[in-house]
Wavefront OBJ file of the C-alpha trace (Angstrom):
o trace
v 22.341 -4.312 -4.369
v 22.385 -2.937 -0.477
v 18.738 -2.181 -0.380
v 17.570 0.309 2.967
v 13.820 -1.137 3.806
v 11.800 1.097 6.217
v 8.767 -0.292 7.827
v 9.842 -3.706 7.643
v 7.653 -4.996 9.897
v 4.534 -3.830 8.144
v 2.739 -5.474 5.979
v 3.852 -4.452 2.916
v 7.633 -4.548 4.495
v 7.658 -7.895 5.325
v 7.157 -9.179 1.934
v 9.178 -6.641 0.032
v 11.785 -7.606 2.294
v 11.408 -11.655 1.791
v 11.347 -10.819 -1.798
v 15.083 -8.388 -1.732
v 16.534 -11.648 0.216
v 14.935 -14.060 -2.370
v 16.704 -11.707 -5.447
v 19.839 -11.828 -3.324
v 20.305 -8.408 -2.547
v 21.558 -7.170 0.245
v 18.768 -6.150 3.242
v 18.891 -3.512 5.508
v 15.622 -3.720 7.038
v 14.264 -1.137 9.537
v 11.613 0.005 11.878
v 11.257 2.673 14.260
v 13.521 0.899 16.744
v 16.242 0.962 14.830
v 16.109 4.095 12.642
v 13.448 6.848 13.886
v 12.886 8.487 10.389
v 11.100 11.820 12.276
v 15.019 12.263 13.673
v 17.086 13.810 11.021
v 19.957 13.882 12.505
v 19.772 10.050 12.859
v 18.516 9.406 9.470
v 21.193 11.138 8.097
v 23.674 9.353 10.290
v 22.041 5.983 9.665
v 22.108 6.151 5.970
v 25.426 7.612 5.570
v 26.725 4.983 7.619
v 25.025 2.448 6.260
v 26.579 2.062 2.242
v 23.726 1.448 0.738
v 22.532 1.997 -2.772
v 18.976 2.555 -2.758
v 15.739 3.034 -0.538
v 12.156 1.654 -0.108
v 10.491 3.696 2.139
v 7.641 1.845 3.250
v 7.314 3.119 6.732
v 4.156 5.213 7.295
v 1.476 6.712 9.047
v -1.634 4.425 7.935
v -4.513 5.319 10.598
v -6.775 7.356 8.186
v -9.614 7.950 10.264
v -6.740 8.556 13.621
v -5.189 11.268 11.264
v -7.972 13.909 11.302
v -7.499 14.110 14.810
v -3.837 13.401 14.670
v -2.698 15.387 11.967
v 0.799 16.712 13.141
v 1.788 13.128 14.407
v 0.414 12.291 10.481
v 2.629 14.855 8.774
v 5.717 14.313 10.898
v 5.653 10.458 9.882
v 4.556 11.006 6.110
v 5.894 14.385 5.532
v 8.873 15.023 7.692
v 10.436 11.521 7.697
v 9.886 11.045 4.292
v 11.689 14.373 3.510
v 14.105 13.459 5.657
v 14.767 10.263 4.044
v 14.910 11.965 0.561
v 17.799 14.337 1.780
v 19.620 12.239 2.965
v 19.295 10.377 -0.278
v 20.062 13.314 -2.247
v 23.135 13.889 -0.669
v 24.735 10.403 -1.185
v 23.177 10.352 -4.888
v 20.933 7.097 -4.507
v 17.733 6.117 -5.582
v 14.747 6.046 -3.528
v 11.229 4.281 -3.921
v 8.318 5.726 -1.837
v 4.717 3.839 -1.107
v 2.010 6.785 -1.834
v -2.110 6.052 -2.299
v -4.849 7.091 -4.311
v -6.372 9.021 -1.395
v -3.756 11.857 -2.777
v -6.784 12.381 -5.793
v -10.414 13.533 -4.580
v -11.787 10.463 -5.131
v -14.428 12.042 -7.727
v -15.662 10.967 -11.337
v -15.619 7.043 -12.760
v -12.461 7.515 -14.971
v -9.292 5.744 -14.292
v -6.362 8.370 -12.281
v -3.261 8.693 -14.143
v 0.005 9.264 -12.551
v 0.376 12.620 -13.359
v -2.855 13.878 -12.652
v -3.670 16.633 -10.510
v -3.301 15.867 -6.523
v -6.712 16.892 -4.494
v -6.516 14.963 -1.608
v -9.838 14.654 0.808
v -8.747 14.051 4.048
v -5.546 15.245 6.313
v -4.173 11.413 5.661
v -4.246 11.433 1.531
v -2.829 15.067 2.403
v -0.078 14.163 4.188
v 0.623 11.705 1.561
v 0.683 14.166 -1.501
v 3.043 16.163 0.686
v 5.885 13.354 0.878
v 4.919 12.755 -2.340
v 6.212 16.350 -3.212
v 9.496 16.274 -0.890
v 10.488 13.352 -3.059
v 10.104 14.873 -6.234
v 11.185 17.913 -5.348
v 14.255 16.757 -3.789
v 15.544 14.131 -6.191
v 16.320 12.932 -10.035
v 16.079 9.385 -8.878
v 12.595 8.339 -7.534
v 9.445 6.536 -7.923
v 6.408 7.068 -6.155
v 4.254 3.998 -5.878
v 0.324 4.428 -5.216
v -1.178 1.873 -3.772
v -4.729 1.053 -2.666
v -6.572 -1.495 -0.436
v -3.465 -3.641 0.636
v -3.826 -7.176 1.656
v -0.653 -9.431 3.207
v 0.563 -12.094 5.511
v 2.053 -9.713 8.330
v -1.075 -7.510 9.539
v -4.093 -6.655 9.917
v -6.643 -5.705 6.297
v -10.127 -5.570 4.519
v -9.881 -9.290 3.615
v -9.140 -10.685 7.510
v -11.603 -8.246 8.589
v -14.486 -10.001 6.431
v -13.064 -13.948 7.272
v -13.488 -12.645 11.375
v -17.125 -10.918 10.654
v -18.281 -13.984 8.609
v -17.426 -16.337 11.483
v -19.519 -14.509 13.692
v -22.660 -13.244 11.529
v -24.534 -14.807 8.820
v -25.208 -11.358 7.272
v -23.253 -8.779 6.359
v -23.460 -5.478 4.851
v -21.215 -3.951 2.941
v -20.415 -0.567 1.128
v -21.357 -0.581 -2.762
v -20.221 2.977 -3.559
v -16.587 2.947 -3.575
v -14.675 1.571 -6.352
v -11.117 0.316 -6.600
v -8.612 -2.439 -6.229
v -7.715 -5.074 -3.789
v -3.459 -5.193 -4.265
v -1.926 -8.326 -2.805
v 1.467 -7.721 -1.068
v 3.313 -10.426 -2.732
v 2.324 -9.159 -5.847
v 3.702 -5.835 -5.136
v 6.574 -6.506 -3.647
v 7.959 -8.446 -6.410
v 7.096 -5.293 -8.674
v 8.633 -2.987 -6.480
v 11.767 -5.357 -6.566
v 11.879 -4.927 -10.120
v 11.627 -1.094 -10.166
v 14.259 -0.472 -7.453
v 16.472 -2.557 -9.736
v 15.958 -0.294 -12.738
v 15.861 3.038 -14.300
v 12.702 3.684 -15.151
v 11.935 6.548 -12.541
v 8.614 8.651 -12.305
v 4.925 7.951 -10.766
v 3.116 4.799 -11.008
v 0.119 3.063 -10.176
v 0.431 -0.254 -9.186
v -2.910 -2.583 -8.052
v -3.897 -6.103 -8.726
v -5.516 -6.272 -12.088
v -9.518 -5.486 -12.182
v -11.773 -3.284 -9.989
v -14.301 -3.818 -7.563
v -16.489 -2.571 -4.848
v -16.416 -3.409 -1.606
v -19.193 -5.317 -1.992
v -17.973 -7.209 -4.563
v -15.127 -7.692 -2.947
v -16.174 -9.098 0.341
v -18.643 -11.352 -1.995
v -15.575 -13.143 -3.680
v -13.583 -13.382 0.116
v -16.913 -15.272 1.223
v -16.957 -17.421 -2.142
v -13.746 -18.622 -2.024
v -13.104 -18.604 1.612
v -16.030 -21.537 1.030
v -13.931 -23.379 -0.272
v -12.088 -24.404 2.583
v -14.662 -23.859 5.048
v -18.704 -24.518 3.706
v -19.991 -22.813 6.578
v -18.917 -19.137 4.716
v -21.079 -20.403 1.959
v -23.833 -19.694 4.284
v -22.860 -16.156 4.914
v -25.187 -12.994 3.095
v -23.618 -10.170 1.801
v -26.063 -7.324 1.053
v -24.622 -3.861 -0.189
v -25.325 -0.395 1.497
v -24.003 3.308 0.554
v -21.494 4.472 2.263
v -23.591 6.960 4.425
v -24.636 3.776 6.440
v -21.041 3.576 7.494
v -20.060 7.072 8.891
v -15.986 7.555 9.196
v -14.156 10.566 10.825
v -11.930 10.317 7.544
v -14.170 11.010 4.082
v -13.152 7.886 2.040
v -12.943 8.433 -2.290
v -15.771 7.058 -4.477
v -13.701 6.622 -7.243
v -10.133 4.776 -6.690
v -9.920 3.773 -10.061
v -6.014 3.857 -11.381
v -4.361 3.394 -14.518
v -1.520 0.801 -14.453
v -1.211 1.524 -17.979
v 2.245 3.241 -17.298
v 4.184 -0.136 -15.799
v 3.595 -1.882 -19.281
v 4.826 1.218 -21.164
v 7.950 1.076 -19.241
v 8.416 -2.376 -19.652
v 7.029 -4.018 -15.938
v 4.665 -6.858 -15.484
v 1.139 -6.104 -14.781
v 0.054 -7.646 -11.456
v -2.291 -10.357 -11.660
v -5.732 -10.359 -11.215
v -7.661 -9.558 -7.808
v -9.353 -12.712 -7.769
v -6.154 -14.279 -7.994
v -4.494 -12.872 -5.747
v -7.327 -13.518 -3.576
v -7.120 -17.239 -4.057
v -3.326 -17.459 -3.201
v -3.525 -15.283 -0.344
v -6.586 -17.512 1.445
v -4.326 -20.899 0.658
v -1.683 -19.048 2.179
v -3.900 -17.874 5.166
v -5.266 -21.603 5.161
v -1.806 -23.392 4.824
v -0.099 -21.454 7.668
v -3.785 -22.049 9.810
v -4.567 -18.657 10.105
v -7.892 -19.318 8.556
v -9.201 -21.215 11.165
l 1 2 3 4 5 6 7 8 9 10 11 12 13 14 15 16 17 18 19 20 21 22 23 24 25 26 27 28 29 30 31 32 33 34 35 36 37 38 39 40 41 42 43 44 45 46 47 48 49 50 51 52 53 54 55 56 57 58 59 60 61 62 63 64 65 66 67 68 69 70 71 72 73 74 75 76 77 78 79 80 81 82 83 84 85 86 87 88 89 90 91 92 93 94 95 96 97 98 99 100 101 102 103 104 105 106 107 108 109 110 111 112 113 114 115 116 117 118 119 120 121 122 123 124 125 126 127 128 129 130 131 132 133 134 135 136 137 138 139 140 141 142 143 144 145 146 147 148 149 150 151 152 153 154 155 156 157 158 159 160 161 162 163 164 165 166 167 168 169 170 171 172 173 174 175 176 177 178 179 180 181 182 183 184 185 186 187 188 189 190 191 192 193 194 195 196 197 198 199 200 201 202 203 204 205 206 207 208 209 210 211 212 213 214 215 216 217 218 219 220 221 222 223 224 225 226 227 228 229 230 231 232 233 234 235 236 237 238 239 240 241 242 243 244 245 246 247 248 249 250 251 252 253 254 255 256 257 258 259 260 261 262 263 264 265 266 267 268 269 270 271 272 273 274 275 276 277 278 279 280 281 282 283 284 285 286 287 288 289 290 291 292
């Protein structure tokens, strides 16, 4: 397959796009320098031109707390370009795969979120998500919608690098407790994604490394096994806190709890667990010396 790629050089890109070569498809990987997917007219022009026969869109606007403030720079990325995307998509009758989040659900309640539950999003970035969630599926037969949540890969900045920094530096941390959900490892996902974009199986998912955790418990296991390789992050204390100790212009969800339940039924592999995920991702960190 000729496979368009938007926001290649994110983090999630970058591995989707090592995994397309890997499969031997066909990669036409793009970021704003190339293909400016607020521009319409150059969308539609690049695609057209292009021959492809499907799309990942992972090219986004991912500054939650920036979005409050910057919320028609938010929409024109997430709404707009991803509309703009889907027409042009429409027209030329191929499939497209979009990246959404879990912020598009209130964040509310302990139960898992199922792909077709109600949207409520809580802040103007989960809303501008649940938008170009809509002008997908209201623009085309053949789409999936991905929702993702607390991404961790080679190519960028995340939660996990965040942690390995602050436990250089401090031997105490503190760390939200309240918010559950789960850690999703980019080379995990972008083999799944792979998968989907080379099917049929359109419609929603959820798609997360296997378990859930808090924050907490997260940075916990990133201190344990970051040990490993380095005893003096044994030495580092992780004590939890509510999220009210931690302030954000951007109200962050409780509860990010989501089913995956629909990728089995549909016949995809479950992702593996977060903890092992984890553990690959730190060997990869330590065997390309970024953990040092």
């Amino acid at each position: 397959m000729k496979i368009l790629l938007t926001g290649c050089k994110g983090q999630l890109g970058y591995d989707v796009s090592k995994e397309l070569t890997k499969r031997g498809d066909t990669v036409v990987a793009v970021d704003i320098e190339e293909m400016d997917i607020t521009d319409k007219f150059a969308v539609e022009n690049f695609i057209s031109n292009t021959n492809i026969d499907a799309v990942i869109h992972c090219a986004g606007y991912t500054a939650v707390d920036n979005a409050e403030e910057n919320v028609e720079l938010c929409r024109r990325i997430n709404v707009d370009g991803t509309k703009n995307i889907a027409d042009s998509c429409e027209k030329l009758d191929i499939k497209m795969l979009y990246i959404s989040t879990d912020y598009v659900f209130n964040g509310e309640g302990e139960r898992f979120w199922q792909p077709d539950d109600k949207r409520d999003p809580l802040n103007a970035y989960g809303q501008s998500k649940y938008e170009g969630e809509l002008a997908v599926e209201n623009t085309l037969d053949k789409f999936f919608i991905v929702r993702i949540s607390w991404l961790f890969g080679m190519n960028g900045k995340n939660f996990v690098r965040t942690m390995l920094n602050l436990g250089k530096m401090h031997n105490k941390l503190t760390v939200v407790d309240d918010q559950i959900g789960s850690p999703t490892y980019t080379v995990d996902l972008a083999k799944l994604l792979v998968d989907m974009i080379h099917s049929d199986k359109y419609g929603r998912y959820h798609a997360t490394n296997e378990g859930i955790c808090s924050w907490y418990d997260f940075t916990r296991e990133i201190m344990k096994q970051a040990s490993e390789y380095y005893p003096e992050y044994t030495n580092v204390e992780v004590s939890p806190v509510s999220s009210d100790a931690y302030p954000t212009e951007a109200k962050r969800p409780s509860n990010s709890r989501m089913s995956k339940d629909k990728l089995a039924e549909n016949g995809f592999d479950r992702l593996p667990t977060w903890q092992d995920a984890l553990r690959r991702y730190l060997k990869e960190l330590h065997d390309n010396k970024q953990l040092n």
